[in-house]
GUTOR-203880 format. One record per residue (C-alpha): residue in three letters; x, y, z. Coordinates in steps of 0.02 Angstrom, whole numbers, padded with zeros to 5 digits, always signed. Layout:
residues N
ALAXYZ
...
***
This chain:
residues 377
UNK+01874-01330-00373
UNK+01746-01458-00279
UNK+01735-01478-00114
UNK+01804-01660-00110
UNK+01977-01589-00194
UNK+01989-01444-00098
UNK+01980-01562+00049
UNK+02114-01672-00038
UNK+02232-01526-00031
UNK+02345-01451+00122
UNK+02300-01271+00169
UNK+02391-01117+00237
UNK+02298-00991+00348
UNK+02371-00801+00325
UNK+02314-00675+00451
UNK+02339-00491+00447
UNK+02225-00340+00477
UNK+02283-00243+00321
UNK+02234-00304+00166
UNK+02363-00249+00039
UNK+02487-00365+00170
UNK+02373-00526+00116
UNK+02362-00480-00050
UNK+02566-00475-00073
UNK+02565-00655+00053
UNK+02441-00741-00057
UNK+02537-00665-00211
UNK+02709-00729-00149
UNK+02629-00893-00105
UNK+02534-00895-00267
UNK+02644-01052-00334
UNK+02624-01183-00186
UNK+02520-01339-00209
UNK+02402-01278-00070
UNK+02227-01173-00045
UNK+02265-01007+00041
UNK+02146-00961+00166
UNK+02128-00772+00214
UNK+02086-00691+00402
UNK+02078-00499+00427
UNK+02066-00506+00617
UNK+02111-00633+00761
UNK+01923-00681+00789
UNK+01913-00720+00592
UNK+02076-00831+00615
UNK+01992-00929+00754
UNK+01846-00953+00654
UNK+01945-01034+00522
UNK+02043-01144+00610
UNK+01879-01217+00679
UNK+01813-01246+00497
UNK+01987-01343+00456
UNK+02143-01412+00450
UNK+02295-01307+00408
UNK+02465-01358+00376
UNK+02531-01179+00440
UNK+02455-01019+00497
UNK+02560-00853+00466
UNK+02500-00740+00588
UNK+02533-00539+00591
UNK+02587-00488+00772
UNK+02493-00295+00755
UNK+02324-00314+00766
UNK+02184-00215+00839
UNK+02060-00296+00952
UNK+02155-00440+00978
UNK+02337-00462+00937
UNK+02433-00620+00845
UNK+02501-00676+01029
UNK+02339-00706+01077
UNK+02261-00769+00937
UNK+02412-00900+00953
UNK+02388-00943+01132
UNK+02193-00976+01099
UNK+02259-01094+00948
UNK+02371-01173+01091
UNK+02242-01219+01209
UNK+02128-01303+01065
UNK+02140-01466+01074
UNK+02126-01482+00887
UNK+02248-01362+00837
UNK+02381-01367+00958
UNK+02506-01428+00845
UNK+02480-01341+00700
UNK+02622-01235+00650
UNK+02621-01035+00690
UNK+02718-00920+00614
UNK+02742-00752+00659
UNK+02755-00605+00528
UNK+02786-00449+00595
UNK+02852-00274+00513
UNK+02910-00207+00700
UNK+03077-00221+00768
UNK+03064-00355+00900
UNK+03160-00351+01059
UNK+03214-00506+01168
UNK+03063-00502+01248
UNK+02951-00489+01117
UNK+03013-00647+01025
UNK+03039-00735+01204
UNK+02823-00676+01219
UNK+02789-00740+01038
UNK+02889-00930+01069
UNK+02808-00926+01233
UNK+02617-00909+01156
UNK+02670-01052+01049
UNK+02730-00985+00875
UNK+02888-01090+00820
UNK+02955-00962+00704
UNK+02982-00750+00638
UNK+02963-00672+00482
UNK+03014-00500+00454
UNK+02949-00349+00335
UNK+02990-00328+00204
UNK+02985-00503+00179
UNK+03110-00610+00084
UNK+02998-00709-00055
UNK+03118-00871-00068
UNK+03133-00894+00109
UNK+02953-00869+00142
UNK+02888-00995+00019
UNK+03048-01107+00069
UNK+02997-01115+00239
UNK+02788-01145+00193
UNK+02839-01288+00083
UNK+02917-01387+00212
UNK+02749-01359+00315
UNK+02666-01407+00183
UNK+02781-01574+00166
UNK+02772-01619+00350
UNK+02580-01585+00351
UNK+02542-01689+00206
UNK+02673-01834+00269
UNK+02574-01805+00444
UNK+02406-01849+00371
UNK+02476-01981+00265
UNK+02537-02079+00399
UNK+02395-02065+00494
UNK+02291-02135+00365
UNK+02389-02286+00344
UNK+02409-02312+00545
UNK+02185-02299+00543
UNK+02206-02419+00403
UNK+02324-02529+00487
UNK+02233-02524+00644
UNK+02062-02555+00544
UNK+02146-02727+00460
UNK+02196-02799+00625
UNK+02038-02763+00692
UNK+01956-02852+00544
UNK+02088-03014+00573
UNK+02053-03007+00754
UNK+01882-03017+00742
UNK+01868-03151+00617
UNK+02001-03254+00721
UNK+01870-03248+00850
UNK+01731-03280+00734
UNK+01817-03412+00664
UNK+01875-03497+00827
UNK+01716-03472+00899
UNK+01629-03554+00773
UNK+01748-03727+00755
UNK+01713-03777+00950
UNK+01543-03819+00912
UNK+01560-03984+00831
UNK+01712-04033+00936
UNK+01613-04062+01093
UNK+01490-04191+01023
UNK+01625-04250+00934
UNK+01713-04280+01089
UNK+01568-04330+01174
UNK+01518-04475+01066
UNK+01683-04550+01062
UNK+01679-04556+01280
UNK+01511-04652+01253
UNK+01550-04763+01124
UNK+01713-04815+01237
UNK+01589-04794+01397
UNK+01452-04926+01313
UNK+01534-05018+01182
UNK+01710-05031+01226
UNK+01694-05220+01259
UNK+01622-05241+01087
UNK+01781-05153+01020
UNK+01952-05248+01013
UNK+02119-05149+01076
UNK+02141-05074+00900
UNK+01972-04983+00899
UNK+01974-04935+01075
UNK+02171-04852+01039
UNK+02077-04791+00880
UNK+01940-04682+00991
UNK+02060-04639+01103
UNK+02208-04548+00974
UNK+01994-04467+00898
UNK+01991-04383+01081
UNK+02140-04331+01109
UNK+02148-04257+00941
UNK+01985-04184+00985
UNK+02028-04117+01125
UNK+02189-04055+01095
UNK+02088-03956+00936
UNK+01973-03867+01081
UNK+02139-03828+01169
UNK+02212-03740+01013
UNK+02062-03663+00975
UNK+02037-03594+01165
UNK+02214-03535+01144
UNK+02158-03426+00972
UNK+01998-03359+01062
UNK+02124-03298+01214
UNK+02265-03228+01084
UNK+02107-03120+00984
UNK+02053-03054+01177
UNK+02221-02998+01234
UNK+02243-02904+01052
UNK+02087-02833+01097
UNK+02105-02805+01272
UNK+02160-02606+01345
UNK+02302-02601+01467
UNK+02244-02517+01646
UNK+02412-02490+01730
UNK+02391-02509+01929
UNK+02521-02537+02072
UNK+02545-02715+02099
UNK+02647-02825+02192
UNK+02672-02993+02073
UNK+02729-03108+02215
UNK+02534-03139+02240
UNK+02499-03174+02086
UNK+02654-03282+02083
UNK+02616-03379+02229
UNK+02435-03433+02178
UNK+02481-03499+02010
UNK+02610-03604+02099
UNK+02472-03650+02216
UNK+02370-03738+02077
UNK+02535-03809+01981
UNK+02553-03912+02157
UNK+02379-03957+02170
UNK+02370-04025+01995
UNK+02537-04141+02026
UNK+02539-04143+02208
UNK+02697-04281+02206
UNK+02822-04170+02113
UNK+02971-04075+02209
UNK+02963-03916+02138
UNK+03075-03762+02236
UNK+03010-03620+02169
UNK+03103-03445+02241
UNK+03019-03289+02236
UNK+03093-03099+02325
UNK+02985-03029+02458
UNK+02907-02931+02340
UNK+02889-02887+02147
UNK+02825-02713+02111
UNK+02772-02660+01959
UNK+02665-02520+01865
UNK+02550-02634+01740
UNK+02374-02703+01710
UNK+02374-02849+01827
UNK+02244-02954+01742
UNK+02353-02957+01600
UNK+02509-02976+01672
UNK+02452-03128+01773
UNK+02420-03204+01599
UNK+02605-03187+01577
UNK+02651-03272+01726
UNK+02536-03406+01673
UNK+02622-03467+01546
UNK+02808-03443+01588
UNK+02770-03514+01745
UNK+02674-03663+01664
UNK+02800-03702+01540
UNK+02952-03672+01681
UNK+02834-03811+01767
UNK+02811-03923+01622
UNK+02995-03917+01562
UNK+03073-03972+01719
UNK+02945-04122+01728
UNK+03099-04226+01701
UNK+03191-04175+01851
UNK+03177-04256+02020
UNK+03186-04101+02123
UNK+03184-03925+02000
UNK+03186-03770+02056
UNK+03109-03615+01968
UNK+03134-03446+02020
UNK+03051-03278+01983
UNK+03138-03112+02030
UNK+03181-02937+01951
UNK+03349-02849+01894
UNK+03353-02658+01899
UNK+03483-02570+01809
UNK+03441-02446+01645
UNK+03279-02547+01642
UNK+03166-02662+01762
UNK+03183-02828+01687
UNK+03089-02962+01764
UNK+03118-03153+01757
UNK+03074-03329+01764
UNK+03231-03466+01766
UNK+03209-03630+01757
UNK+03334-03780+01777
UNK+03234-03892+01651
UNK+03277-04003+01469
UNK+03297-03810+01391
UNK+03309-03788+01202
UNK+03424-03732+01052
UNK+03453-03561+01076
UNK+03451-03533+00896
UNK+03255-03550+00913
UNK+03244-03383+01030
UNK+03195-03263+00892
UNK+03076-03385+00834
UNK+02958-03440+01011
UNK+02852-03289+01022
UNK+02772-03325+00845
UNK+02623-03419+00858
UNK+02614-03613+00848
UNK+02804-03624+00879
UNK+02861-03791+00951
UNK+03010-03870+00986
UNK+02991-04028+01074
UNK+02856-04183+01006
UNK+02680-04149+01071
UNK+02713-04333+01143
UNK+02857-04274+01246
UNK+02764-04128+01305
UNK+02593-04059+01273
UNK+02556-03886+01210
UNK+02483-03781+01077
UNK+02621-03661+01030
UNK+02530-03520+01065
UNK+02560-03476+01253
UNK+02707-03373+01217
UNK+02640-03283+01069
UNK+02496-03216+01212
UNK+02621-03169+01301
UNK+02732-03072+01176
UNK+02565-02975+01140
UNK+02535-02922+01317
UNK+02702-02877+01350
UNK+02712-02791+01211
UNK+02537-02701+01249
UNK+02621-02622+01384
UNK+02756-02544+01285
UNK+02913-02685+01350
UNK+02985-02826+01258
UNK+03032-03008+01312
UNK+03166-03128+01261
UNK+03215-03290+01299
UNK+03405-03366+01329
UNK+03425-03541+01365
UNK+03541-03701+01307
UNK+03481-03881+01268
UNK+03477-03964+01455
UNK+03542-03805+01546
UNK+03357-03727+01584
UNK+03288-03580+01517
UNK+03254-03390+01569
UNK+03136-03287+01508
UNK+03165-03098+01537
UNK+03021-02981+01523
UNK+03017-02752+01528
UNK+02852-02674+01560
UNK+02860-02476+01498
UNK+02848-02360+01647
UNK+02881-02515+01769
UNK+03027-02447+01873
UNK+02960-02461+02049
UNK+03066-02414+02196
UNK+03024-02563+02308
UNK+03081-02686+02175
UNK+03249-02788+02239
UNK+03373-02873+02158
UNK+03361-03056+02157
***
């Protein structure tokens, strides 16, 4: 057999001081889709388990030097073996406390001498079955991992590489407007001004692809944090930018929370944004942020703006979802899909419920987020 197939196929690793005892294992075992590996002492086992994988090992308890509860505790503490089955054979009558001793060093099973040849290849091939399942899966999880890298990282390339000829293009339409605006009637000057805004809405869009590809790409570094802060200066630079709009926004005292907050203040970003934008119509709106703790944290953000159909909720965290004109209100569609991903990042999920002119809440979880000084709003 070649190396490359022998890697290709799941192994078992039988251990026993006495070698007529491996020669009737390897014998009963004979018929299994799988390379049988031999040890005649615990040292040898530990050697071999450094050399590979094994789907199993089948360890003899009597051994001189060092015995199979050992050898199975030193298998424990190895990073790259700890989960690898053990299975104890043993010809000695074992008492309560020997089998609580052999679970305790980690094995996850007995076999007794003399032993039974149906059960013992019964039990191997399930091993073998999870083992090779095991390594299947992780190969398509590296694979799956591998393709979104590759997407992500032409996204970016891609994104990266389309803003260059928007500014000039951009640029040149301000100066011809700047210098040679008279020369233009009101068709041409409407003309250069739908080529900017379409230019510059482009460089929003693609900013907006350039920030989704760095939050896929981003790690989460959970921290304590108190999101009221975070809150508060986002609101802070909503007012500045439309300093004549009544806006009531309600926050608790305080929001805690376990998450990355660099991340998480991307989140509030955009709800907060939109809950701004959507209630543009309102004379006086009122937006409020808080936190509900019952089997889960869930936090919020309510707003008392135009809404929308609820029958689009399922469909607003996908990227370039709209539903309301770019006229009516600007946008990209891809805020929310940045946010799904962070949320999501952090192990929670987010949802949206809302009606057509009764506002809109957004509800948000964040794994491991349960803090004790969180209040309900």
């Amino acid at each position: 057999m070649t190396p490359a197939a022998a890697e290709g196929r799941p192994a078992i690793l039988i251990v026993d001081d006495v070698e007529a005892n491996l020669v009737a294992l390897e014998a009963q075992l004979a018929n299994l889709d799988c390379d049988i590996v031999r040890a005649r002492s615990g040292n040898e086992a530990l050697r071999q388990l450094l050399r590979r994988e094994f789907a199993v090992m089948l360890l003899d308890v009597q051994m001189p030097e060092m015995d199979g509860y050992e050898v199975a505790r030193l298998a424990r503490d190895n990073r790259s073996t700890r989960d690898m089955p053990i299975v104890f054979v043993t010809a000695g009558h074992e008492t309560e406390e020997s089998l609580s001793q052999g679970y305790g060093s980690g094995a996850i099973d007995y076999l007794f001498k003399p032993l039974n040849a149906r059960v013992l290849r019964s039990k191997v091939q399930v091993f073998l079955e999870l083992h090779v399942g095991r390594r299947r899966l992780v190969g398509e999880i590296a694979a799956h991992e591998r393709t979104l890298a590759e997407l992500e990282a032409f996204n970016y390339s891609v994104s990266h590489d389309l803003r260059a000829p928007l500014r000039p293009l951009d640029g040149f339409c301000a100066v011809l407007l700047e210098d040679y605006g008279a020369a233009l009637d009101d068709k041409g000057r409407e003309y250069l001004g739908r080529v900017r805004a379409a230019a510059q809405r482009m460089g929003e869009l693609i900013e907006d692809l350039l920030e989704l590809s760095k939050v896929g790409r981003a790690p989460v570094r959970r921290e304590a944090v108190d999101l009221v802060p975070l809150v508060q200066g986002i609101v802070r630079e909503l007012r500045e930018g439309e300093p004549a709009r009544d806006v009531e926004v309600v926050t608790p005292p305080a929001l805690a929370a376990q998450c990355d907050a660099r991340l998480v203040q991307i989140v509030l970003e955009n709800l907060l944004r939109n809950a701004w934008k959507f209630t543009r119509q309102r004379p006086r709106a009122r937006i409020e942020v808080g936190v509900t703790v019952g089997d889960e944290v869930v936090y919020f953000v309510r707003d008392d703006g135009v809404g929308f159909d609820p029958a689009y909720a399922a469909r607003m965290f996908q990227p370039f979802q709209r539903f309301h004109a770019t006229s009516e209100f600007e946008g990209t569609g891809i805020g929310l899909a940045i946010v799904n991903r962070i949320v999501g990042s952090h192990g929670g999920r987010i949802w949206a419920e809302a009606s057509v002119g009764g506002g809109a809440r957004f509800a948000f979880t964040l794994a491991a987020s349960r803090a004790a000084s969180t209040r309900r709003p």
